[in-house]
N, C-alpha and C positions, 0 to 999 in steps of 0.2 A: 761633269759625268761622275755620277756617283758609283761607289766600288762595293761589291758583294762577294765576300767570301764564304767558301761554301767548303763545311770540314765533311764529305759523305759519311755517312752511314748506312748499314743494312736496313736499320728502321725508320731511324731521326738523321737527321744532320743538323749541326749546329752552324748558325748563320752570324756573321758580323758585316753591317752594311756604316761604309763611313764617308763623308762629304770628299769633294774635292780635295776638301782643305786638311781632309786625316782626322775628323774630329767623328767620332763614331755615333750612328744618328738610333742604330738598332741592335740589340743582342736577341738571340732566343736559338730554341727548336722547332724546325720544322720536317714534318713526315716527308720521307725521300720522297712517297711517289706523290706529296701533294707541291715538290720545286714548281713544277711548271703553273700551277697557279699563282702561288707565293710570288716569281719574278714576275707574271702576267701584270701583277699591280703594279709594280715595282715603274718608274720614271728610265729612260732609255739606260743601264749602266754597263761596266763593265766584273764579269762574271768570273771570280777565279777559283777553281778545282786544281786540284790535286790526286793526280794516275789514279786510279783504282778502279776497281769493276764496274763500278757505274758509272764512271766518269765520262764515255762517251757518250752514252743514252742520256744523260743530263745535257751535255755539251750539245745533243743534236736539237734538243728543246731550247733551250738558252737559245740556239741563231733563231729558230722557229719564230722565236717572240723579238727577235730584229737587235736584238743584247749583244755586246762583245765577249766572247770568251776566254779564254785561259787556260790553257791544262797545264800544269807546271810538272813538270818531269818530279817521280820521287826524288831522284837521286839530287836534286837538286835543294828540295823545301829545307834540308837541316842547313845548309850553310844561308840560308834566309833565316835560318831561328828559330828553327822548329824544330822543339827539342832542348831547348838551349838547357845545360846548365842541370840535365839528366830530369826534367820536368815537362812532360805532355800530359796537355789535354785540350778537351776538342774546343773547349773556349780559348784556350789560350794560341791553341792554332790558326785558328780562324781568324784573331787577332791579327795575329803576326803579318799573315798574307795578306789580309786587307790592308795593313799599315804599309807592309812593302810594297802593294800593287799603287800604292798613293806617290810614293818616292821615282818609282821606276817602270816601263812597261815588261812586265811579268814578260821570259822565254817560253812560248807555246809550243807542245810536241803537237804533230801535226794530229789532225782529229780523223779519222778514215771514216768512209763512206760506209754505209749501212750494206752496200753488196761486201766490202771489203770485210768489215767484221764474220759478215755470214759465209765467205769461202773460209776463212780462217777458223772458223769453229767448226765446219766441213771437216776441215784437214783437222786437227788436233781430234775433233771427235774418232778417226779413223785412225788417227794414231794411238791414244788410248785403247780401242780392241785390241790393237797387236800389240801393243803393250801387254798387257793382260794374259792372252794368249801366248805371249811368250814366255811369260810367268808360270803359265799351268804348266807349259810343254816342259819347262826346265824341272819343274816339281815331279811331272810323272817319269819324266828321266834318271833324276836323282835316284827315283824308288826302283825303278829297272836297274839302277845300278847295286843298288843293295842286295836282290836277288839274284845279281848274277847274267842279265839278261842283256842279250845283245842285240839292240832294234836296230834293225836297219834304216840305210839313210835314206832320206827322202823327202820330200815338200811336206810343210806344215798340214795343208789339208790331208793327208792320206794318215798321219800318225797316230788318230785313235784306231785306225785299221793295221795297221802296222804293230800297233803294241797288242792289239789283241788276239791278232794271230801267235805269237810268240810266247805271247804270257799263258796262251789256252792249250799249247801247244805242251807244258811241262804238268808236273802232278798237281800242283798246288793252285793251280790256274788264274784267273784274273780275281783278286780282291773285290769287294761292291764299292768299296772309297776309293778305288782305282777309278772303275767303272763312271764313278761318277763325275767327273773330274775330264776323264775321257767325253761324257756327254757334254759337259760344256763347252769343252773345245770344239765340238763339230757343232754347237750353237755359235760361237763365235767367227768360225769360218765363215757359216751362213749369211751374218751380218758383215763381214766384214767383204765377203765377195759382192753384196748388196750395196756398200759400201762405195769400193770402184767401181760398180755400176754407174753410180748414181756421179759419181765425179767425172767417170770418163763423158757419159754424155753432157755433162755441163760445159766441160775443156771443148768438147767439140761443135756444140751452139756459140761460143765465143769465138768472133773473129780473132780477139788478140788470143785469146788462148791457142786457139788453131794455128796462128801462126810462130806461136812460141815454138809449139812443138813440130815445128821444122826443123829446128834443132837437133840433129843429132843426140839421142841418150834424154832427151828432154818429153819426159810425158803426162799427163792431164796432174798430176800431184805440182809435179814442180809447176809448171806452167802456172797453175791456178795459188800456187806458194806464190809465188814470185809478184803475179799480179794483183794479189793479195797486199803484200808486204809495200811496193811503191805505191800502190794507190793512183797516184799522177803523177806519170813519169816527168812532167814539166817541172817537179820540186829541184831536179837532179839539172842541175848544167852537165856534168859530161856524164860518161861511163868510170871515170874512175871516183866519183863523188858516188855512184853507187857502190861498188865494191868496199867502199870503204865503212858505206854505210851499213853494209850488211857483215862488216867483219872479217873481211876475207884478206886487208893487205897487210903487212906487215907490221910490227910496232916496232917501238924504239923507248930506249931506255938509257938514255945521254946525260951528260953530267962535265961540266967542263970538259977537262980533254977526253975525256971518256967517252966514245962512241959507239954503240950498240945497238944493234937492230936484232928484233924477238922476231919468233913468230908470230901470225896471226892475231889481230888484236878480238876478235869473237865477240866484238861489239855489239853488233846488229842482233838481229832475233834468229834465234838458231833455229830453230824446224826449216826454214828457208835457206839457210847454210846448209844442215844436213842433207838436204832434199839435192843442192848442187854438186855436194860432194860423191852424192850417187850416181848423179845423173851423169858426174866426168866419169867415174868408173865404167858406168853403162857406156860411155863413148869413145872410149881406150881399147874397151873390152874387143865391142860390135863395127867399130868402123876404122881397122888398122889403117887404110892409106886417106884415114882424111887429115888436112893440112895443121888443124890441132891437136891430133895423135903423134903425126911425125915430130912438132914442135916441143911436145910433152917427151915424147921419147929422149931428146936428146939434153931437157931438161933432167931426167933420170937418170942419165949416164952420171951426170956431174952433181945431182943433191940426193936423188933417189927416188924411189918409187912414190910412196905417200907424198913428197913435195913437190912432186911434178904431178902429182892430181888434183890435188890445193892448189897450184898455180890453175890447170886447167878449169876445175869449181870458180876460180876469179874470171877466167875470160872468159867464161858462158855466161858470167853475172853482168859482164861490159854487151856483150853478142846481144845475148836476150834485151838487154837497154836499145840497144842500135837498130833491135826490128823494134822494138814501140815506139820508138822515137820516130822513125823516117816509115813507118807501116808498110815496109817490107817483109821478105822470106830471106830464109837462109839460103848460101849459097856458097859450096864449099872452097869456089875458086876465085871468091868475091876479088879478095884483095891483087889476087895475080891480073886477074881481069881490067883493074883500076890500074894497077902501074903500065900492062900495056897501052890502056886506051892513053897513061900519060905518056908514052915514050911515044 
């Protein structure tokens, strides 16, 4: 099996194709969007990329045409040699990984499914607007502060109505670069309430989503994060291979007799972290007597409030694992339930 390394590009990428035996049979450029022709010729090989934005829409072509692929974690390609020696470039890259993929079989991050990409760019495109809009809100605030102006509090949608009354309300009245500023922001509300629209009903066509959000404090964001992010829950043997996966268990920082444990290692992909970290809040908040609030609570007593909802973000991320695993619902007396049936 012959081995094809592929350095992406936006336009070109450069290609190194080399025999079994490590002897390189081809060099060149070839137009990203014409890969999948390029390998179409190509004899059965093995395909190796390295992370980057195109790297999965190549990868999905590559199986397409019956090839093995490879997506090499960035963080990995320098201690392969790329790079070495304060010298890149995309011939010499491509090199390197072809040579190495000849020596050893290249670590593959997993490839995510074409639904998986598209709830992920869902979510990120919706967090972006409020990005944004938090951006403006904080700028026309700033300027209410310079004037002297006291907006009251209130939800993000009502605040271009909120600063206008206020501002119309003094001599000097609303500026037109206020004004305008102000208009964006009720255009971004627009989109963004369109936004959860369009996710809520997705969460709620999905079986699994639907039954994420049985979960307590867990709703169409997180659920479609979550299910986003495993992809197939089969990768994960237990629940704490996810938690770990997603950055939520502790680290450690040990050295001979030196033992130490850190927080949080924030491994994993944070929007999906985030998203957990809300959702315990949301469930601390809204559902004081359920058996992971009281749990959380007494955790707080003894580390505190923030580390007892990062504990709780970890066991919704095991919870949520244990309804897709066994395609159950939540139930908040599961575990009481199981020790009587065993006594």
């Amino acid at each position: 099996m012959q081995h094809v390394a592929v350095d992406l590009g936006g336009r070109e990428s450069q290609i190194c194709v080399r025999s079994p035996e490590g002897k390189i049979l081809q060099e060149g450029k070839v137009t990203t969007r014409d890969l999948g022709r390029y390998l179409k010729s190509q004899p059965q090989s093995r395909v190796i990329l390295e992370t980057c934005a195109e790297a999965f829409s190549v990868a999905d072509a590559v199986l397409g045409l019956g090839h093995e692929v490879r997506v090499v974690p960035a963080t990995l390609v320098r201690s392969l040699g790329v790079g070495a020696r304060r010298t890149k470039t995309d011939i010499r890259d491509a090199r390197v990984l072809s040579e190495v993929s000849c020596r050893i079989d290249l670590p593959s991050v997993h490839v995510p499914t074409e639904l998986a990409r598209q709830r992920r760019s869902m979510c990120g495109m919706r967090e972006e607007l409020i990005a944004s809009r938090t951006g403006l809100i904080n700028c026309v605030r700033g300027w209410a502060r310079t004037r002297l102006l006291r907006i009251r509090m209130g939800q993000p949608e009502t605040l271009p109505r909120r600063v206008r009354a206020t501002a119309l309300a003094q001599r000097d009245g609303l500026p037109e670069y206020v004004e305008r500023v102000l208009v964006v922001i009720e255009s971004l509300n627009e989109q963004i309430a369109l936004a959860d629209k369009e996710l809520r009903q997705l969460a709620q066509r999905d079986p699994l989503c639907e039954r994420l959000m049985s979960v307590p404090g867990v709703g169409p964001v997180t659920s479609l994060r979550f299910a986003a992010a495993l992809d197939d829950a089969s990768r994960f043997p237990t629940s704490h291979s996810v938690q770990a996966y997603l950055g939520l268990t502790p680290g450690e920082n040990s050295s001979s007799q030196r033992h130490h444990r850190t927080s949080i290692t924030k491994a994993g992909p944070a929007p999906v972290r985030r998203a957990l970290v809300q959702a315990a809040w949301s469930l601390r908040r809204c559902r004081p007597a359920d058996p992971i609030t009281k749990w959380a609570a007494e955790i707080e007593q003894r580390r505190g409030k923030c580390i007892a909802t990062v504990a709780v973000a970890r066991k919704l991320a095991g919870v949520l694992y244990a309804l897709w695993r066994d395609g159950t619902r939540y139930e908040a007396n599961h575990a009481s339930a199981k020790n009587a049936a065993a006594a």
